[in-house]
N, C-alpha and C positions, 0 to 999 in steps of 0.2 A: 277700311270699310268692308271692303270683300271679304274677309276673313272675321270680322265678327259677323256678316252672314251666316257662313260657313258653320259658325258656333253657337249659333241662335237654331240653326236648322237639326246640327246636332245635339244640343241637349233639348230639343220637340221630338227627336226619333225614340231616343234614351227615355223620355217622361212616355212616351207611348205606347213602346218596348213594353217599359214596367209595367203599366197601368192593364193594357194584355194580358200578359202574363200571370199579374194579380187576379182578374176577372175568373179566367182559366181555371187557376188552382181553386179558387174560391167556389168556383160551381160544383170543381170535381169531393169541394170538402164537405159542401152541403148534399151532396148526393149520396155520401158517407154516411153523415150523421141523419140522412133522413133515415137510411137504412137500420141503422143503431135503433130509433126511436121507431121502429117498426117492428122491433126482435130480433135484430141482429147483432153480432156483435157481442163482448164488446171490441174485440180485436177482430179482423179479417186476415185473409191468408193469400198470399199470392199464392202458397204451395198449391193450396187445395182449391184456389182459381183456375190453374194451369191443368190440375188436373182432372175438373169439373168440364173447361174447355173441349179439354183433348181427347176426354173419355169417347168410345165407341161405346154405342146402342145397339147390340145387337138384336131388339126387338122392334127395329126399326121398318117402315110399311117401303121405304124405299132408297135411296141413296143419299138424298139431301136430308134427312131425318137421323140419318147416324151420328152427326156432331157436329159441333161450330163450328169444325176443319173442313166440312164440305163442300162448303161456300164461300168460307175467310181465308182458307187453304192453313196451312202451317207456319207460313213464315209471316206476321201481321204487320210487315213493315211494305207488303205488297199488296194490287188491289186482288179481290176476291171477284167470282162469277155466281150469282145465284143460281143453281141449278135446277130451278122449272123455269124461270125465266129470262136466265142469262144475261140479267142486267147485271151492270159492271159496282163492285160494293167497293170505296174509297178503302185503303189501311186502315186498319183498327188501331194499328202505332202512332200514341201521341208523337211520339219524336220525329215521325214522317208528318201525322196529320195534329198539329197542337191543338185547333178546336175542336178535334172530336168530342170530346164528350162537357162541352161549355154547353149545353141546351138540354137540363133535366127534365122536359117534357122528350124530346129525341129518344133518349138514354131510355125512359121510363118504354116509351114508344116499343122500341124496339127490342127491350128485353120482354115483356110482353108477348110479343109477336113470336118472336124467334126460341122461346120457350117451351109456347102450348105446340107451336110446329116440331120442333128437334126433341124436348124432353115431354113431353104431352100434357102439361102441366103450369101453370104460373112457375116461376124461380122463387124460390124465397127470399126474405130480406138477407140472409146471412149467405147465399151463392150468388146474390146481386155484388155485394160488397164484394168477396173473394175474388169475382171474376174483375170487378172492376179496377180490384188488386192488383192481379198480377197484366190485366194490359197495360195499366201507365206505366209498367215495368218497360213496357217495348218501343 
């Protein structure tokens, strides 16, 4: 009797596992194809996410304005420090943080924000996708 407990308990961790997981992927594909259906697309590019990321502004008004490295740092499987208010930013690395980006209001939220501040500008639909590219890379 203990042990089909045992196996009752583990194939509910497993159905839950999945079901996560599915959620997850699911959110990050609809935020894809919202992008697509917005002018982007129809391929994205981790290259040119990476390199949209990492790029430096040199017509930047101050520090945290130069790039998404200011604040997220370089290495995105660690947390970041916002640099005017020093609140602490979670990894941007799904494979540290997996529901990062399951909340496409969040995602929409924050690319928004972090856009018209760092590039001065909304993002477009087609450096939303790329950038969104190459982080589920990390």
């Amino acid at each position: 009797m203990k042990h089909r407990g045992i196996r009752i308990l583990a194939l509910g961790a497993v159905f839950l596992l999945s079901w996560t997981s599915e959620g997850r992927a699911g959110a990050f594909e609809d935020l894809m194809e919202d992008y697509k259906q917005q002018g982007g697309g129809p391929v994205f590019s981790s290259i040119a996410g990476e390199g949209f990321w990492r790029t430096i502004r040199g017509d930047a008004k101050d520090k945290c304005e130069t790039s998404c490295t200011a604040c997220h740092t370089t290495d995105l499987t660690r947390s970041g420090t916002h640099c005017h208010t020093g609140k602490p930013i979670e990894p941007m690395a799904p494979s540290v943080k997996p529901d990062r980006y399951a909340d496409a209001e969040k995602v929409e939220k924050w690319f928004r924000r972090n856009c018209r501040e760092v590039v001065g500008r909304e993002c477009t639909p087609q450096e939303k996708g790329d950038v969104l590219s190459f982080l589920k890379q990390q």
